[in-house]
C-alpha positions, 0 to 999 in steps of 0.5 A: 527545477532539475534539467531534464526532469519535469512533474507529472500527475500520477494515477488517480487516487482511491475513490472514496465518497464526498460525503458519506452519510449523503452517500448511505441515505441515497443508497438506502433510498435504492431499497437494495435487497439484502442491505449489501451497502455495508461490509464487515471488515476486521481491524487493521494492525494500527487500530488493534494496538489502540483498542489493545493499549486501552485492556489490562493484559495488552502486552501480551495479547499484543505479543501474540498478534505481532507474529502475524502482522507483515509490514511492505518495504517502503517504496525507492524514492529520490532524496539528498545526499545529506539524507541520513537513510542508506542508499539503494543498491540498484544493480541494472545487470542483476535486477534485470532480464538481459533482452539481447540474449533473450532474444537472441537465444529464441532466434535459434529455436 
């Protein structure tokens, strides 16, 4: 343990079904007009490069799909020093409003 530091539960996770076919049969049972209890939903970029790997001509086609994918940053998290990665460069004074002078601008107004 780290002085001044403690673990603690994040938010709750995605909900997801405990079991899935369980789930549709009781669904189905509803007789829900319409069958909106399925969704279509295209493909994600991980699952396009497997069934692409799988055709002839993928490398191509894969090239052509690549300029419209988008990948996140990864999210800061707290590692050693030996930690090969390079450090985040935090700077509080550029990152961040100045509430003092906020504030202080508005008094006037």
């Amino acid at each position: 343990m780290v002085p001044g530091f403690k673990l603690v539960h994040s938010k709750p996770g995605n909900r997801a079904w405990v079991d899935e076919k369980v789930a549709e049969e009781t669904l189905k049972a509803f007789r829900i007009k319409g069958n909106p209890i399925y969704t279509q939903k295209l493909i994600i970029p991980p699952q396009t490069e497997k069934l692409l790997k799988s055709s002839s001509p993928s490398e191509r086609r894969w090239k052509k799909l690549e300029t419209l994918i988008t990948h996140a940053d990864g999210k800061p998290v707290v590692a050693t020093d030996a930690d090969l990665r390079p450090a985040l460069d935090i700077n509080s004074e550029k990152d961040f409003e100045n509430v003092d002078a906020a504030e202080a601008a508005t008094e006037f107004i």
